[in-house]
N, C-alpha and C positions, 0 to 999 in steps of 0.2 A: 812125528817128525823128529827125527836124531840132531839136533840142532844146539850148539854147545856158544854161539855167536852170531852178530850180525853180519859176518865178513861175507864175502860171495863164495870161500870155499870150506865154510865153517858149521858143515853138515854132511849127512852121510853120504847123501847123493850127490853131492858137488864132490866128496872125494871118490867116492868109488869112481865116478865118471873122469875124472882124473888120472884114474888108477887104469881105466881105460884106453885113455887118449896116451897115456903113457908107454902101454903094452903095441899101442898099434903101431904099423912101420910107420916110419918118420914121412915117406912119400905120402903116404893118406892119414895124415895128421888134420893136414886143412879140411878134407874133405868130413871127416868126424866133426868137425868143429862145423863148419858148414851145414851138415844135416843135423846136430842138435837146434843151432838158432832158427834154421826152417821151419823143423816141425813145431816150434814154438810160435814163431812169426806169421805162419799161415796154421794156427789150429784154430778151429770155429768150434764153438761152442765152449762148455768147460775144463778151465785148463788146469790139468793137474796138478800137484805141489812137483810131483818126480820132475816130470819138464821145465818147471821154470826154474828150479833149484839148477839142473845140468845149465838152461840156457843163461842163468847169472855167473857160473864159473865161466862157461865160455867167452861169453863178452869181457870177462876178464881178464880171460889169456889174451884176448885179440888188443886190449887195451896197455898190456905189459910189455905190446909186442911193437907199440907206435913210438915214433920216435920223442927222446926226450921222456919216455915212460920210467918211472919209479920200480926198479927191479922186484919180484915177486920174492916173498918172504914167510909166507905163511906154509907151513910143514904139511899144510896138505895140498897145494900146488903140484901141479906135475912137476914129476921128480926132474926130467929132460929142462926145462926152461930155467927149475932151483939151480942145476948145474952149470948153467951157462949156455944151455942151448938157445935156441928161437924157429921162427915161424913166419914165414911171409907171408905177412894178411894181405890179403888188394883192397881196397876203398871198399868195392861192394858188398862183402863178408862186414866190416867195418859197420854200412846203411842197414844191413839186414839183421843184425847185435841190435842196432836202435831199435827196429822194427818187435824187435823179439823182446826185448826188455820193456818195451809199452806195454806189449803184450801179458806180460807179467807182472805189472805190476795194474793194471786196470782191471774192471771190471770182469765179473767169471773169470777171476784167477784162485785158486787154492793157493797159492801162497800168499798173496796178498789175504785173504781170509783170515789163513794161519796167524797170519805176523798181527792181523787186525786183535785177534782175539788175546794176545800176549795182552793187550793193555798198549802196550808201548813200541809201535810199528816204525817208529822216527828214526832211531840206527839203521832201520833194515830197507828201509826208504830211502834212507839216504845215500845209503850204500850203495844202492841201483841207480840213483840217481847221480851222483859223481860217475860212476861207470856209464852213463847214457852222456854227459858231460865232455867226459874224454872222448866218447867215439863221433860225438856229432862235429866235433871242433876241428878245422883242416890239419892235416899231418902235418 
């Protein structure tokens, strides 16, 4: 795992996936966003580090994007939102972030494994956990 911090976009696959959502047209922005927390939220059995790493950046774009949100500052954020763009989330992109970040940090997750084996999963835990924080809470 190419993982240089605990932040949610402080890895390779949260930036590259960035690097993505960044290249896509701006109309199907949500919709990228939308099928990474799916396929994380409804995956059975074991879940990769690659998916939950993508589905923790994206709950964090959805959560930069609420109101009263703390603007994004980390240089591997999509470059669109660092410049002052944004993103109309709806509530239930919002419920399905929760759904998906459960999902990633419970049981049969490889990242939660990953982070378990560092010795010190508390930053990286917690990290997901304020982002699960911000999205449950009303807009």
């Amino acid at each position: 795992m190419g993982t240089w911090d605990s932040g949610p976009f402080d890895n390779d696959g949260a930036a590259d996936w960035c690097g993505d959502l960044d290249e896509a047209d701006p109309a199907d922005r949500l919709g990228v966003v939308r099928q990474t927390l799916a396929a994380v939220a409804d995956h059975a059995g074991y879940l990769d580090d690659r998916l939950g790493v993508r589905a923790v950046a994206a709950a964090a774009v959805i959560v930069s994007q609420r109101p009263g949100a703390e603007p994004l500052t980390s240089p591997y954020a999509p470059e669109f939102l660092l410049e002052g763009g944004s993103l109309v989330v709806p509530e239930d992109v919002a419920a399905l972030a929760v759904r998906a970040l459960d999902r990633v940090v419970g049981d049969d997750s490889e990242w939660r494994e990953l982070w378990e084996d560092t010795g010190d999963p508390a930053d990286a835990l917690a990290a997901v956990g304020d982002l699960r924080t911000a999205l449950a809470a009303a807009p």
